[in-house]
LUMVOLUM-409702 format. One line per 2 residues: number of its first residue (from 1); their letters; for each residue z, y, x of N, C-alpha, C. Coordinates in steps of 0.05 Angstrom, whole numbers, plus 5000, padded with zeros to 4 digits. Layout:
% residues N
NUM = a = Z,Y,X,Z,Y,X,Z,Y,X ~ ...
//
This chain:
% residues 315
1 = xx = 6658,6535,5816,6663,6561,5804,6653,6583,5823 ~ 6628,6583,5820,6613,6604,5839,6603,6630,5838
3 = xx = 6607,6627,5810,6591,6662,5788,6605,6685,5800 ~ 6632,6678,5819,6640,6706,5828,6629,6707,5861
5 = xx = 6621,6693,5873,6616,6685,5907,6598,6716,5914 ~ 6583,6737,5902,6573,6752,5911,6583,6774,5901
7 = xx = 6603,6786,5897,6619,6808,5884,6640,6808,5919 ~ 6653,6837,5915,6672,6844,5944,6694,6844,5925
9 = xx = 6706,6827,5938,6737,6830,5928,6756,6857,5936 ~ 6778,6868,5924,6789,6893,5925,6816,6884,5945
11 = xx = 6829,6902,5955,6861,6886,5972,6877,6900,5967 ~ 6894,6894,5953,6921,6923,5943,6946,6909,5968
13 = xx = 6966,6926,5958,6991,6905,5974,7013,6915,5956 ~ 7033,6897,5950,7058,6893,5951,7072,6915,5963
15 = xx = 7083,6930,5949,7112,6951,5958,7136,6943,5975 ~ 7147,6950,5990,7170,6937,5999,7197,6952,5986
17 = xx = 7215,6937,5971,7242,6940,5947,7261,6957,5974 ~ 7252,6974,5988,7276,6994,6006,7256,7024,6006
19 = xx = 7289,7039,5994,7276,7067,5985,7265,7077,6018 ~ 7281,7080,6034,7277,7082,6068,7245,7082,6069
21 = xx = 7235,7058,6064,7206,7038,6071,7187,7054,6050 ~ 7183,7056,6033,7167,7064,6003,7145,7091,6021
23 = xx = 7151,7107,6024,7140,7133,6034,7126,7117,6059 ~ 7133,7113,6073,7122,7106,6104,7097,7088,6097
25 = xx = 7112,7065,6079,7089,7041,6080,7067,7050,6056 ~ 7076,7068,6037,7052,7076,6013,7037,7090,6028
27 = xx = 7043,7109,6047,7021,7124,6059,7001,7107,6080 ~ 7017,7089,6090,7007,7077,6115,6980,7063,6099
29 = xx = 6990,7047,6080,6973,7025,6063,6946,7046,6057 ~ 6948,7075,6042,6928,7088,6036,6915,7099,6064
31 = xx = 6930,7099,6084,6913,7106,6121,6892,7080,6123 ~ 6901,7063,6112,6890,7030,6124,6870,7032,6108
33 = xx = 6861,7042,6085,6851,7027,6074,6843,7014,6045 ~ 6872,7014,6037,6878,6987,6011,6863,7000,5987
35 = xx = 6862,6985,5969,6854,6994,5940,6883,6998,5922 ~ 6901,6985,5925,6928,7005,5906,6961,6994,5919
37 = xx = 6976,6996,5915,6996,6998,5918,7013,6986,5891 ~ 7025,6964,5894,7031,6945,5869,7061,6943,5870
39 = xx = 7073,6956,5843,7107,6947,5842,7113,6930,5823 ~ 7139,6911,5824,7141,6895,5796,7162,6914,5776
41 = xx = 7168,6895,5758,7185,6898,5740,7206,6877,5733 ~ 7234,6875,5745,7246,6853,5739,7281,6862,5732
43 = xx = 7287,6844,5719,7299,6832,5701,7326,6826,5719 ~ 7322,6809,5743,7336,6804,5756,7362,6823,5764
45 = xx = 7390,6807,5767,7411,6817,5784,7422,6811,5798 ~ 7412,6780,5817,7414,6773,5835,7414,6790,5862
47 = xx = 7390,6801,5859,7394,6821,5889,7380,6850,5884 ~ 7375,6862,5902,7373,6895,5901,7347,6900,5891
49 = xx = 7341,6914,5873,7315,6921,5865,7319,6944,5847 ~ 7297,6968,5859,7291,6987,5843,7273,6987,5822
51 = xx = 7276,7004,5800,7257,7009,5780,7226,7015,5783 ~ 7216,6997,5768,7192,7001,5778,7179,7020,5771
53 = xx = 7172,7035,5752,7160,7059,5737,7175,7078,5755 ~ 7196,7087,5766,7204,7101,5781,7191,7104,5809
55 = xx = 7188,7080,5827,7181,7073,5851,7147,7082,5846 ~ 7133,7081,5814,7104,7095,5820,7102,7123,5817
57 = xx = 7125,7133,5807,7119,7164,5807,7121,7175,5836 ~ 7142,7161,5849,7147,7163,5876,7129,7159,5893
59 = xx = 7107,7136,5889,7088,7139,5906,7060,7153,5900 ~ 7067,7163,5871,7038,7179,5864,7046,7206,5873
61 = xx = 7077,7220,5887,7076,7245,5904,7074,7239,5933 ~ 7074,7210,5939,7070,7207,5973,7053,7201,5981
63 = xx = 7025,7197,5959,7004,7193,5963,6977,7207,5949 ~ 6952,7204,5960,6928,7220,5934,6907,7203,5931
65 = xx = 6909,7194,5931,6873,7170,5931,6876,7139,5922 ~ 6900,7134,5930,6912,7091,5927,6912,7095,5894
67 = xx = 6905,7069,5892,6917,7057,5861,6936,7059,5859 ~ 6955,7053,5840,6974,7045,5834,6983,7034,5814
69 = xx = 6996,7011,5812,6996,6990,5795,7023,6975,5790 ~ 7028,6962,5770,7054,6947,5762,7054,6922,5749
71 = xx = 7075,6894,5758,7062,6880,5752,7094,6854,5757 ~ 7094,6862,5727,7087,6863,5698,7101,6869,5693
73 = xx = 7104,6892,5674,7123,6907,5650,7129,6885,5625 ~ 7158,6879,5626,7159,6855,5603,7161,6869,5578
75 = xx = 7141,6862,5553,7140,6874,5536,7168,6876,5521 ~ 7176,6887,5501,7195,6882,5483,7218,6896,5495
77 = xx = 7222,6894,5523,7253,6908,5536,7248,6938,5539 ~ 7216,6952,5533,7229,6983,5527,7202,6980,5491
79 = xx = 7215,7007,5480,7199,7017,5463,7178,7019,5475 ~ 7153,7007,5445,7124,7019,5462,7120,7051,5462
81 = xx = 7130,7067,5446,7126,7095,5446,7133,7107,5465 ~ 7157,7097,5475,7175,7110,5506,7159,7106,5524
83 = xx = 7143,7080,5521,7132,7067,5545,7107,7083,5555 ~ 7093,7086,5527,7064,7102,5528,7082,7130,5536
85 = xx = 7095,7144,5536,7099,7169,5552,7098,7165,5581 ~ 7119,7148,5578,7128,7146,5607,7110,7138,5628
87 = xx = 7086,7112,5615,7068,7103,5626,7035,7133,5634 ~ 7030,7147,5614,7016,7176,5617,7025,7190,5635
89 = xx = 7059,7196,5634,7063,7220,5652,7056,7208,5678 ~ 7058,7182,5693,7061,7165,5721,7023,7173,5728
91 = xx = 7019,7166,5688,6980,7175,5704,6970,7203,5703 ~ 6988,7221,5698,6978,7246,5704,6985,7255,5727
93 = xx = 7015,7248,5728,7016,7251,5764,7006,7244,5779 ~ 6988,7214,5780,6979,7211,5797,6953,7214,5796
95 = xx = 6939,7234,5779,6916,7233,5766,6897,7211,5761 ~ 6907,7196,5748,6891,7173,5730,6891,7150,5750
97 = xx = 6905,7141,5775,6903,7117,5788,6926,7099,5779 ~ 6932,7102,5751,6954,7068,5744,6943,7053,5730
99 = xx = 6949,7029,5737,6939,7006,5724,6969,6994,5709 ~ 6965,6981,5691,6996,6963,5672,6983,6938,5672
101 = xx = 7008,6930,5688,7010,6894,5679,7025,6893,5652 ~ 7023,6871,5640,7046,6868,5616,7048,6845,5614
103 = xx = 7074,6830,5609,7079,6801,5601,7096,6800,5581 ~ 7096,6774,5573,7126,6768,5550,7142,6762,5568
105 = xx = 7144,6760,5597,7174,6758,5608,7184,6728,5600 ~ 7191,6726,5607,7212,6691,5614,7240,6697,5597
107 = xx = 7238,6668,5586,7259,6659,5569,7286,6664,5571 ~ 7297,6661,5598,7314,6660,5615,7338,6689,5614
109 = xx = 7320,6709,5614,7326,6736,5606,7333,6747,5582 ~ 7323,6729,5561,7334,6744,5536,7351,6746,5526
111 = xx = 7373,6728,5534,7403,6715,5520,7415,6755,5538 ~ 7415,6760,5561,7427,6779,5566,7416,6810,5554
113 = xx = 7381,6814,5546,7377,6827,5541,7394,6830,5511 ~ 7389,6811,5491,7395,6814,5464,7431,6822,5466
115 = xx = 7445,6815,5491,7470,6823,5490,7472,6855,5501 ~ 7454,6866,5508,7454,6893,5506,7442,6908,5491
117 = xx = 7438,6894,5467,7425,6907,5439,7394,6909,5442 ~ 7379,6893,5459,7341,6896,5460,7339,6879,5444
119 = xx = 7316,6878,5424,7311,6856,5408,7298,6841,5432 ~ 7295,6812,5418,7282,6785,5430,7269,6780,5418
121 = xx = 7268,6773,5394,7248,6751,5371,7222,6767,5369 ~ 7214,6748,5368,7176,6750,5372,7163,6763,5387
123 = xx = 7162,6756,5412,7156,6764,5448,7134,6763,5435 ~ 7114,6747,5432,7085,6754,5433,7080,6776,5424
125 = xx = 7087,6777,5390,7078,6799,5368,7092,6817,5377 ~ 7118,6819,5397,7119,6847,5412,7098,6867,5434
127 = xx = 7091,6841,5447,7070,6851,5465,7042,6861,5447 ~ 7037,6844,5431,7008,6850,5423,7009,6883,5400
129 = xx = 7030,6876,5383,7028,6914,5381,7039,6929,5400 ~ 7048,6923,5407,7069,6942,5430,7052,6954,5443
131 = xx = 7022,6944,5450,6999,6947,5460,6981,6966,5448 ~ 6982,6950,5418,6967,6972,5396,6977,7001,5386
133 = xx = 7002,6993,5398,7018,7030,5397,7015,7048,5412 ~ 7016,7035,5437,7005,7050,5460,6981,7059,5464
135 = xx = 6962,7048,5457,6927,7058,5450,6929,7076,5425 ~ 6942,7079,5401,6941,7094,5388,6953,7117,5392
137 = xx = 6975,7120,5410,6992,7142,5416,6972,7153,5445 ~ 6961,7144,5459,6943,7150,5476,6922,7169,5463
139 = xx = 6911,7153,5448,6886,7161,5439,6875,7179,5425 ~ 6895,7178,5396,6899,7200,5375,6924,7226,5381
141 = xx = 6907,7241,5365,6930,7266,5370,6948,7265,5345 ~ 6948,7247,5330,6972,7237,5309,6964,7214,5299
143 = xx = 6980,7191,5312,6974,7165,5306,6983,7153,5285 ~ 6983,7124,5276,6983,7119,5260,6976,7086,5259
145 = xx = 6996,7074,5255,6996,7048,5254,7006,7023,5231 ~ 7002,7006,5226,7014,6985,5207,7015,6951,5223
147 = xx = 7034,6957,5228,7043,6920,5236,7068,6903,5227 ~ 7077,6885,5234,7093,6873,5226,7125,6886,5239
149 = xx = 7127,6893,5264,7138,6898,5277,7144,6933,5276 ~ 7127,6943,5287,7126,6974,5283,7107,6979,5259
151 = xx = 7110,7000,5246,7102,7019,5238,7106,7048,5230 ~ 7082,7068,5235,7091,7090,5229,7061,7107,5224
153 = xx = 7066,7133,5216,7040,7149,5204,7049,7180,5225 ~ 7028,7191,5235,7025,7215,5247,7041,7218,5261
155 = xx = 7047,7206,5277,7070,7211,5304,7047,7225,5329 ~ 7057,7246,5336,7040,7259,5365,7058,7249,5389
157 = xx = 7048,7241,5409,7057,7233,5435,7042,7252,5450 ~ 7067,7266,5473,7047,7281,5496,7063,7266,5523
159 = xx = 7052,7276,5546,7024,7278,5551,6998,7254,5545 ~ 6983,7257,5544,6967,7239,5548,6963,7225,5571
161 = xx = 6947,7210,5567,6940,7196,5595,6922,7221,5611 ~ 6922,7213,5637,6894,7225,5654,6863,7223,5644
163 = xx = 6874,7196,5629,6846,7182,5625,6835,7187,5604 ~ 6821,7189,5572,6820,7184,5549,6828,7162,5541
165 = xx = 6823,7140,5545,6817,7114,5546,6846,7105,5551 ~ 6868,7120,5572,6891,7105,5583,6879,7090,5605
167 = xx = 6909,7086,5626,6907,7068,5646,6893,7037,5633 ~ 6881,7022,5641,6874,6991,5645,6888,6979,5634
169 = xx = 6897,6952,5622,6921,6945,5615,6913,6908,5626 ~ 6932,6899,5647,6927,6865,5654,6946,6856,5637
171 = xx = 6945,6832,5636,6968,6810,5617,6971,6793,5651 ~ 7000,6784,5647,7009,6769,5670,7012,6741,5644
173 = xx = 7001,6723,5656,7001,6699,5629,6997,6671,5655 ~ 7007,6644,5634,6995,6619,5655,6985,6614,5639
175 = xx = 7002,6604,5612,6990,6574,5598,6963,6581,5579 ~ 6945,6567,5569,6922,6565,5554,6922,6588,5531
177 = xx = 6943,6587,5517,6944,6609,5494,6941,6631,5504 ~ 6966,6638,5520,6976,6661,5538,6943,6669,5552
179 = xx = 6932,6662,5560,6911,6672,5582,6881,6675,5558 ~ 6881,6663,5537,6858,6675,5516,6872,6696,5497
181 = xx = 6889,6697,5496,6904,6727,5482,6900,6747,5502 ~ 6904,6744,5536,6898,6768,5550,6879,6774,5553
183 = xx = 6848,6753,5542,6822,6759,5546,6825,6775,5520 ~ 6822,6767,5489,6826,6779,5475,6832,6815,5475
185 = xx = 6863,6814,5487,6875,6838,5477,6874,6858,5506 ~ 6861,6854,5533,6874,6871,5545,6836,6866,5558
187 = xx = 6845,6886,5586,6825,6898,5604,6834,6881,5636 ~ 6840,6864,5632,6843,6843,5657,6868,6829,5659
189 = xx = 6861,6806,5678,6886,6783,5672,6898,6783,5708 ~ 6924,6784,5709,6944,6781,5729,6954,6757,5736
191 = xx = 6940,6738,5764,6957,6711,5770,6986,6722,5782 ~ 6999,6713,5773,7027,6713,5785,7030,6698,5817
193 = xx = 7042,6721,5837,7048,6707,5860,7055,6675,5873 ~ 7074,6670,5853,7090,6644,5859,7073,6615,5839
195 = xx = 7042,6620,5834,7032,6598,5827,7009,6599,5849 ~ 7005,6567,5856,6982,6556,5872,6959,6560,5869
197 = xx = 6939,6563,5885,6909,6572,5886,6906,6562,5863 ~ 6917,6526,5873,6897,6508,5847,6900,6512,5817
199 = xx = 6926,6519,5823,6927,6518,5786,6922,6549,5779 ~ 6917,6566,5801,6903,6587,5780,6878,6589,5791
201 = xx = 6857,6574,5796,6838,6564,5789,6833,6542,5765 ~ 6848,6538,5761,6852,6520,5734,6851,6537,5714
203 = xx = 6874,6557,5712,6877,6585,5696,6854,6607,5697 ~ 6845,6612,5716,6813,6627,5713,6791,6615,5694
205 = xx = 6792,6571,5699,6768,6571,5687,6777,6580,5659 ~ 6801,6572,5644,6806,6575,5614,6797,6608,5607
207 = xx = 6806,6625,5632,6802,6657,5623,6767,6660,5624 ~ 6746,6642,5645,6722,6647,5641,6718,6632,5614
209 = xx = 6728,6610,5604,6720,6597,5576,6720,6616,5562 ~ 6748,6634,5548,6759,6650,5531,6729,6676,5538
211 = xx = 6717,6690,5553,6714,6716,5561,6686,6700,5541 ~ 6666,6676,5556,6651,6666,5540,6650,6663,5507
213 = xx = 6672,6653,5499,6670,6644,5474,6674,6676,5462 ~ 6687,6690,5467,6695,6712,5454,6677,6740,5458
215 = xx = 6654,6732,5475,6622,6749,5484,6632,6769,5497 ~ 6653,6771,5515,6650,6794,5533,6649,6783,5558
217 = xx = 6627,6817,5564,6631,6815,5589,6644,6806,5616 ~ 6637,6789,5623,6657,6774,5651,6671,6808,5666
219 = xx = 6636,6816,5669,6641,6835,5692,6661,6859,5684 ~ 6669,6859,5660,6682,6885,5644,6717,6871,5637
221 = xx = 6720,6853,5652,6748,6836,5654,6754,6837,5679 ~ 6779,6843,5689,6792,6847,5714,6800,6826,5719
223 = xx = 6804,6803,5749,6811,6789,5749,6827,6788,5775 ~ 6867,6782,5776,6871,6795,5803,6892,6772,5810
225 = xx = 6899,6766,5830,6919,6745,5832,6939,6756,5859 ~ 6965,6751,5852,6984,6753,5872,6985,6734,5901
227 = xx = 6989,6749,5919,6989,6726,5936,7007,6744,5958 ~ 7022,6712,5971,7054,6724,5991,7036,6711,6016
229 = xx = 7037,6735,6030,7017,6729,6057,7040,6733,6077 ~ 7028,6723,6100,7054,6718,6118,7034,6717,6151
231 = xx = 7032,6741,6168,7015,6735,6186,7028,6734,6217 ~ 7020,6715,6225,7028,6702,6250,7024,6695,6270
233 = xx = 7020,6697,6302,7008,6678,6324,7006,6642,6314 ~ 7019,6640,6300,7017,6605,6295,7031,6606,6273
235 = xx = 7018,6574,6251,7028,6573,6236,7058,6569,6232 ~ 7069,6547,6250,7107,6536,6237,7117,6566,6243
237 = xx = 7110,6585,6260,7129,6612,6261,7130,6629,6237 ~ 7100,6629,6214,7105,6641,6190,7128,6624,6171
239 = xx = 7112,6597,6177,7124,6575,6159,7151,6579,6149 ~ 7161,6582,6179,7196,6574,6190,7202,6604,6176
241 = xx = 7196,6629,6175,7201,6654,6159,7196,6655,6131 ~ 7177,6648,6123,7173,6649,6095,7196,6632,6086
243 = xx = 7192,6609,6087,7213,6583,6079,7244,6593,6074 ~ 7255,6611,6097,7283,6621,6095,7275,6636,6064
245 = xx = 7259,6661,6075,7258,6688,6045,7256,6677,6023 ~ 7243,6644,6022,7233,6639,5997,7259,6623,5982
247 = xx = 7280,6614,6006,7303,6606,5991,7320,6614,5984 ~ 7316,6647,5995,7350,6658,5985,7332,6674,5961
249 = xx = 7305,6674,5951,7300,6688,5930,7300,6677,5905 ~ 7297,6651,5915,7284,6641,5887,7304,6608,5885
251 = xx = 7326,6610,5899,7349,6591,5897,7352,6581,5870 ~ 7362,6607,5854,7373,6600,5828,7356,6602,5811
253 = xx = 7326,6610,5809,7305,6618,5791,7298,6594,5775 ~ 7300,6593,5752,7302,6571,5727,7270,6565,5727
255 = xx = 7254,6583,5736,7225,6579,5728,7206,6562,5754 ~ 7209,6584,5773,7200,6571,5808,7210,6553,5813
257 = xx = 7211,6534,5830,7222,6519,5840,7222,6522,5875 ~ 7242,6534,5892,7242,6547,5915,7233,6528,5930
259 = xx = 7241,6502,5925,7236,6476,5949,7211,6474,5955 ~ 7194,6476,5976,7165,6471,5987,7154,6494,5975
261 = xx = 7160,6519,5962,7150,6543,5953,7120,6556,5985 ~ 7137,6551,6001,7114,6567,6023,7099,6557,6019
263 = xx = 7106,6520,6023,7069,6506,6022,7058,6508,6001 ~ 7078,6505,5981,7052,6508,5951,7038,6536,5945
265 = xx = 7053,6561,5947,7036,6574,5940,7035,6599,5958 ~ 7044,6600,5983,7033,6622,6010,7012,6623,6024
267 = xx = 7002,6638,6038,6985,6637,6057,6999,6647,6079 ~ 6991,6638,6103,7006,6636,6127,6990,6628,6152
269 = xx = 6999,6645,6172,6984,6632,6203,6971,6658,6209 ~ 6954,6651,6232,6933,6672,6251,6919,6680,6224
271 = xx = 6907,6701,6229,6892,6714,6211,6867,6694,6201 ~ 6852,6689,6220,6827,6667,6214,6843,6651,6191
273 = xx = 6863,6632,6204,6875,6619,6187,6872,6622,6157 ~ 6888,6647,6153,6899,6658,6122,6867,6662,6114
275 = xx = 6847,6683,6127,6826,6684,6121,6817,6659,6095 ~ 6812,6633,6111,6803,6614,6111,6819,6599,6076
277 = xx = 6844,6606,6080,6857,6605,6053,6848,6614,6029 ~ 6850,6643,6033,6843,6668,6015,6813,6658,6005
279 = xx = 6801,6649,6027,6760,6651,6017,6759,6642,5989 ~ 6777,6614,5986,6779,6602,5959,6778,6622,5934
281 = xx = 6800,6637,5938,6805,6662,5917,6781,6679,5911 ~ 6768,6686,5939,6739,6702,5941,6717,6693,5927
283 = xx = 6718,6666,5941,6692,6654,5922,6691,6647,5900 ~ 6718,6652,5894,6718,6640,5853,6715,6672,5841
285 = xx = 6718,6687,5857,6713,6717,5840,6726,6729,5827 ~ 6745,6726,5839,6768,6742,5836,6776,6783,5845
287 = xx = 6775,6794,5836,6759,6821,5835,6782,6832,5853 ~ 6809,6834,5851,6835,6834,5861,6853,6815,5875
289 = xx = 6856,6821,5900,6885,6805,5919,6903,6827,5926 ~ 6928,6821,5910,6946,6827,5922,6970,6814,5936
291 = xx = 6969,6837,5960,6981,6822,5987,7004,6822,5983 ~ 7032,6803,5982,7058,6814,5990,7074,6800,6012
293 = xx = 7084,6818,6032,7104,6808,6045,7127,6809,6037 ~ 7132,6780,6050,7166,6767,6044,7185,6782,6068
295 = xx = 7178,6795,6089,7191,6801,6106,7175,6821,6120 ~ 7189,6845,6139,7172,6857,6160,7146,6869,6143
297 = xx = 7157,6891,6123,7132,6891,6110,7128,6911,6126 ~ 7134,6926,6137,7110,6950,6156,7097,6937,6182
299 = xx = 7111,6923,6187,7097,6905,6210,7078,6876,6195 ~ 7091,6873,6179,7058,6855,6159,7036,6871,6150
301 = xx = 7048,6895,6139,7017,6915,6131,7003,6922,6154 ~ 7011,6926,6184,6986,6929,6194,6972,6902,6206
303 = xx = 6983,6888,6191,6972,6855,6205,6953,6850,6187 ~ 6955,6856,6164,6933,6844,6142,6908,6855,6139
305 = xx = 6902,6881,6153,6881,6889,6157,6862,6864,6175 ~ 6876,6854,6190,6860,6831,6212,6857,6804,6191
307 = xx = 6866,6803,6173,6856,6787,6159,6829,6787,6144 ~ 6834,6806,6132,6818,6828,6114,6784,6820,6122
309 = xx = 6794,6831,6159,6764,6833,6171,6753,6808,6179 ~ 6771,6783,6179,6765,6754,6191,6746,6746,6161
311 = xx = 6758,6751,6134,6740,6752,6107,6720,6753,6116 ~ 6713,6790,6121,6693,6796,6120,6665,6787,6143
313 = xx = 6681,6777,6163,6666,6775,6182,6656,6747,6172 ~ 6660,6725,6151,6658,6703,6144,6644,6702,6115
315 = x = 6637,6727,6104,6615,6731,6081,6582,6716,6099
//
């Protein structure tokens, strides 16, 4: 899989979940360097986590130039009309640097959403108009839609986007259906952090099949994958750190499986090291890495620049 080996890959990073940290490390990341600044969206109440649409307005006033990005907005748990506001105003503030992940979100979650009155039934056909509402409330100055799910005639939404067009929109997807619906319906596809090089190299080739069969442009598809970097004088010292973070996070997670999580899907060690990991990702052409630390994220962000350059020095 070599059709991407002469393209420069982009390096965003991972936010760190403490309001304290957010300001220091969003600016530091745009001093260094990075191409955006990436928050999630979860579901979770296991442990502390801020809103993510909040945390980008926050960093589109502590910063002027970074991307900014989210990843993944689970469809279905807000209105798409609310969403398309809410998602415009984050890109006018930050003048047109957001990007949207979007997923159907995990199974796991819905028994509590539907007990707080969100619908559940039909995650997909939520996402896929939910999508088409948002482009028409973007787009038109009185929209106008017919689906199974929503419909409605001449609704105005302000503000608009920064953009005409709207922010980008990724799909966070694994399985075979899931990842030719994101070629289909969106402007680039999102590997999720906690899956292995290999199997999303497995999942790229199905997204280069789908981009083929369906005649678009490779080059006009975003392609970005998560990755939990961990940098270190030696490897067992990341190892022995990741390994702890990765078990008190992902202990009870019905989907991950925390046991051997570092080895299967981190990168870790001296910079060369991780370098040497990452190339894989590089040479399959992958347009986007984003970096996240599990720990010490102001003291990991200025470490990953030395990665960055071990890459480059290895083109």
């Amino acid at each position: 899989m070599d059709d991407g080996q002469h393209k420069k890959a982009r390096f965003s990073v991972g936010v760190p979940n403490s309001p304290d940290a957010l300001a220091t490390f969003a600016r530091r990341a745009e001093r260094l360097g990075f191409s955006g600044l990436w928050t999630q969206d979860t579901l979770s109440a296991q442990s502390f986590s801020l809103d993510g649409l909040h945390v980008l307005s926050f960093m589109a006033a502590a910063t002027e130039r970074i991307g900014l990005g989210i990843s993944v907005l689970y469809s279905g748990r807000r209105n798409p009309a609310v969403q398309a506001r809410e998602l415009a105003t984050i890109d006018q503030l930050s003048g047109g640097r957001l990007t949207v992940g979007l997923g159907v979100g995990n199974d796991y979650h819905r028994e509590t959403l539907e007990s707080l009155g969100i619908p559940v039934d039909r995650p997909v056909r939520r996402l896929v108009e939910g999508i088409d509402v948002m482009r028409a409330l973007w787009r038109e100055d009185a929209a106008s839609y017919r689906g199974e799910i929503y419909s409605f005639s001449d609704v105005r939404s302000q503000p608009k986007p920064a953009r005409p067009a709207g922010p980008p929109i990724w799909i966070g997807a694994r399985s075979a259906p899931a990842l030719r619906r994101a070629v289909r319906i969106a402007d680039g596809w999102t590997g999720a952090g906690p899956v292995s090089t290999q199997d999303f190299l497995e999942q790229l080739a199905v997204v280069r099949e789908a981009l083929d069969e369906q005649g678009r442009d490779r080059s006009g598809f975003t392609v970005s994958k998560g990755v939990y970097l961990a940098v270190e004088d030696d490897v067992p010292t990341a190892r022995e750190r990741l390994v702890q973070t990765f078990d008190r996070a992902f202990a009870a997670n019905p989907v991950y499986d925390a046991a051997g999580m570092a080895d299967r899907v981190a990168v870790f060690g001296p910079p060369e090291h991780c370098a040497e990991q990452l190339r894989v990702l590089v040479d399959a052409g992958v347009d986007e890495l984003i970096l996240h630390a599990r720990y010490d994220e102001l003291a990991q962000l200025e470490r990953f620049p030395e990665v960055v350059a071990a890459l480059e020095r290895s083109r």
